[in-house]
Structure formats: structure tokens, C-alpha cells
N, C-alpha and C positions, 0 to 999 in steps of 0.2 A: 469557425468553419472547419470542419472534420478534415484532413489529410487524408488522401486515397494512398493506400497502403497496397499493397500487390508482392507476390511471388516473383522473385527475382533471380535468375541462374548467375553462378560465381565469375565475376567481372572482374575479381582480384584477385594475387597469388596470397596463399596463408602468410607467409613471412612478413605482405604489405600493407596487411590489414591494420596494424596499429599506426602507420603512418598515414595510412587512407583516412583512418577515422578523423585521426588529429588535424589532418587538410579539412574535411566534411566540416564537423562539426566544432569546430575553434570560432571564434565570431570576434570584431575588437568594436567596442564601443556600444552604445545606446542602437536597439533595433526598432523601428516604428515599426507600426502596422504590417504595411505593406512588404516590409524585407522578413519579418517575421514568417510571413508566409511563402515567401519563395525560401529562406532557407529552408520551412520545415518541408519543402515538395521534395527540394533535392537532398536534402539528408534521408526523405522517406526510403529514396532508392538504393540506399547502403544498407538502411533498417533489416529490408524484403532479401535484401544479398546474405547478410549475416543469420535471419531466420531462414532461410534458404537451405542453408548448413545446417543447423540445429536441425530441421527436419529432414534433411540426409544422414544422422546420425554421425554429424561433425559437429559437435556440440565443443570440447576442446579445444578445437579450432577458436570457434565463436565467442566464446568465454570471455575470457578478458577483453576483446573488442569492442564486445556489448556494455562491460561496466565503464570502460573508458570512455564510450560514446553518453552514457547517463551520466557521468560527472561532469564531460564538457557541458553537455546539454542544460543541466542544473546552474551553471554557471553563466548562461545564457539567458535563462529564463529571471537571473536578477536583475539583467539588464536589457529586457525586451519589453514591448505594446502587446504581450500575448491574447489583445480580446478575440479575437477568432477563435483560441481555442487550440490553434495548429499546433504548437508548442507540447501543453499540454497533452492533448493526443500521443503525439509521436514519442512522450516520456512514457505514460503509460502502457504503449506498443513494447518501446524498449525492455523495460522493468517487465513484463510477460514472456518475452522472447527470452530476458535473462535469466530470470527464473527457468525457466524448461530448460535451457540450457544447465544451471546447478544441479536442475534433477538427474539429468542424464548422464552426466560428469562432474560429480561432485567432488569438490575440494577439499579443502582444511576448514573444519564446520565455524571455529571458531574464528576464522578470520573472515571469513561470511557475515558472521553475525556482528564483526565492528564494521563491515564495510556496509550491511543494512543500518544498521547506526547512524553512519557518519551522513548517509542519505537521506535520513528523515530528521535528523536534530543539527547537521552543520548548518552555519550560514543562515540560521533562523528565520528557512524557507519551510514554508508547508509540501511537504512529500510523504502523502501517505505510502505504508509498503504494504501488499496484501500477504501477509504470513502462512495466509493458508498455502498458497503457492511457492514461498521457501521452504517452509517450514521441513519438510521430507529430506529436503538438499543441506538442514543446518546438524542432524544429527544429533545426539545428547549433548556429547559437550559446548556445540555450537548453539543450543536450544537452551542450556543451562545459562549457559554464557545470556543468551541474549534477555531472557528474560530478567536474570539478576542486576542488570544494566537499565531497562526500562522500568524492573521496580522503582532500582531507586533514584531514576531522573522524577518520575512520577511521584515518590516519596518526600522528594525536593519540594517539589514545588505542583501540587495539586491543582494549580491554575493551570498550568502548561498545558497544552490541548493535544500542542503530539505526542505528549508524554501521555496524556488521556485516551487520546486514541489509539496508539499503539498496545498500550494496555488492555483495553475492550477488543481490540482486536484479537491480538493472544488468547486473551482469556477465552473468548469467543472457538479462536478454532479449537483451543484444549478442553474446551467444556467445564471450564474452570468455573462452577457456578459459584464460591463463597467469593471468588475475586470479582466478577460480576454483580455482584449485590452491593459491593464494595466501592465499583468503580460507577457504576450507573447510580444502585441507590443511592449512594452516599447518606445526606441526614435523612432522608426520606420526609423532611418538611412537608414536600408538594405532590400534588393527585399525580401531576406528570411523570414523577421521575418513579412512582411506582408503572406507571400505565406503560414507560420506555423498558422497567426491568422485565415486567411479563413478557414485553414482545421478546423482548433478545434472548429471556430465556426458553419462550416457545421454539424463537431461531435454531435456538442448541439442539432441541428434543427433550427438553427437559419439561414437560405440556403441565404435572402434577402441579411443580414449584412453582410454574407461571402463574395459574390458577390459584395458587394458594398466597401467591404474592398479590395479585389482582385484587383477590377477596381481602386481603389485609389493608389495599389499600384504599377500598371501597368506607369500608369499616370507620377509616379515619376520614376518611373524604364522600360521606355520601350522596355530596350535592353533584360529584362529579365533573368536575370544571368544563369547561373544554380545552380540547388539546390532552387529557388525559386518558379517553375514551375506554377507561375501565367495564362500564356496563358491556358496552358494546363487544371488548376483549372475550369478556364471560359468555357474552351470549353465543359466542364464535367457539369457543373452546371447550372441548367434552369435558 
């Protein structure tokens, strides 16, 4: 069940904001269902306070309120009923809020880049991070930094899915196509996983490579499986 999220004027003083969050968002114990969803109503109204500010161009302000309030919240969601979904929601509100926030006031790129880290691979909770939306606020070395960090959690261990995905991601916003052939093709045994690399490299702008990957994988697979919908790719793409 979605969280109604809303525009909310500043109810707290700056200095009280980190203790506000820590009241809001702290939780002790197992959350059922139903408490899952009252807390994520009243947390909503801290969220809308803190982007409140960010879109007053108090973003400094908001900063660290925002990351403090995603790690409670992360911390929560190990031990909640989140099927409504409210949970979720109000993480990914936060993580957009925080984001804009980096953009506007940006920090120490490389400490950004462990605290996106520590977000998506502590506690071996699934937290994707949309990079395209740090990515401007992490800077070279905090982009260097982070990339070199999910190469090689990803180089570790090639199962790992956040490490897979965090990867596809990056590579995705930087248009990184040989990383991309790399993370999606992988063996390129299956009609599928050429039919997934055409799409994502269409994603990119990259139309020629998609097309020529398509056709390579028609080539091996001309029965066309389903689920790889190669024909169908071609017939779409100039």
C-alpha cells in the first residue's frame, strides 16, 4: 500500500533534526503488518519536512538527516511484515530526496561512495541505488572509488545479484558498453541473454551494437525461444 507522501513546512529547529530522526525512525522489535504501516504514515511526515528543505535550497541542512533516517529505516525493514509495500516506498522517497540533496551540497565524493556501499551490500539486504541520481554528487574520485569497490565485490563472486546489479547499473549510466556485454552477456549460451543485451544496449543509445548483437544472436539461436524475442527486437529497430 503506497505511503501518501506530501509537502511539508519545517516543524523542526536545524540543530533538532538529528535527534527528531532518531525518535521517528528508531523501531525496537519485530513490526507486523499493521504497525509497519502506521510507522511508515508517521515517518512520511518527517520525509516531506526534510525535502521541504532540500527544495528550499537547504539541502546542507537536510543531508545528513536524510542518510541517518535510510540507515534507521534499513534497519527496520530487517525486522518488519513490509507486504503493503509502505516501507519500501518511504526508502525509495528517502534515497531520491537524498540524492538531490548530494547534488545540491555535495560532500567528500569518496565517502559517499562507502556510504552508497555500505547501503546496498551491508546486512545482506537487497537495496538497489539508482546511480544515475548520485552519480554527479560522487565526483571522480568518489566515482573511481566506487566503481573499483563493486568491480571487485562482483569479481568475487559473480552470483551475487547486488553486486550484478549495481554493476549493470553503473555501466548503464556511463554507457560502459564492453562492461555490459560482460555483465549481461556473460556466456551468451542463451537466446535470452542476447535478446536482454540488445535491449539495454538500445537503453544506452547504442541502437548499431544492439542490432548487431541481436543479429549475432539470432544467428546462434534461429528458432528464437521465447522470452528472447530477438525477431521482434529487429523488427523494432532501424
Amino acid at each position: 500500500m503506497p505511503t501518501s507522501l506530501r509537502r511539508a513546512p519545517q516543524a523542526h529547529s536545524d540543530d533538532s533534526l538529528p535527534g527528531v530522526v532518531a525518535q521517528t525512525f528508531t523501531t525496537d522489535g519485530h513490526l507486523d503488518y499493521w504497525a509497519v504501516v502506521r510507522h511508515a504514515e508517521q515517518a512520511a511526515v518527517l520525509v516531506e519536512e526534510l525535502a521541504t528543505l532540500v527544495g528550499t535550497g537547504r539541502a546542507e541542512v537536510a543531508r545528513q538527516p536524510l542518510a541517518q533516517a535510510v540507515s534507521l529505516l534499513l534497519s527496520t525493514l530487517d525486522r518488519a511484515d513490509d507486504a503493503s509495500g509502505a516501507l519500501d516506498n518511504l526508502l525509495h522517497r528517502l534515497l531520491a530526496v537524498h540524492a538531490e540533496a548530494c547534488g545540491q551540497a555535495p560532500g567528500d565524493g569518496v565517502e559517499l561512495a562507502d556510504w552508497l556501499i555500505a547501503v546496498q551490500f551491508e546486512g545482506g539486504r537487497w537495496c538497489p541505488i539508482d546511480i544515475w541520481a548520485y552519480g554527479p554528487a560522487l565526483g571522480a574520485d568518489g566515482l573511481d572509488h566506487y566503481r573499483a569497490v563493486v568491480r571487485r565485490r562482483w569479481a568475487a563472486d559473480p552470483g551475487d545479484l547486488s553486486a550484478r546489479d549495481a554493476i549493470e547499473r553503473l555501466a548503464r549510466w556511463e554507457r560502459d558498453t564492453p562492461t555490459l556485454v560482460e555483465v549481461i552477456g556473460g556466456d551468451l549460451r542463451h537466446a535470452a541473454q542476447y535478446g536482454r543485451l540488445a535491449r539495454a544496449l538500445a537503453d544506452i543509445g547504442e541502437p548499431e551494437a544492439a542490432r548487431a548483437w541481436a543479429e549475432r544472436g539470432l544467428a546462434a539461436h534461429p528458432d528464437d525461444p521465447p522470452g528472447a524475442g530477438l525477431r521482434d527486437f529487429l523488427s523494432r529497430t532501424p
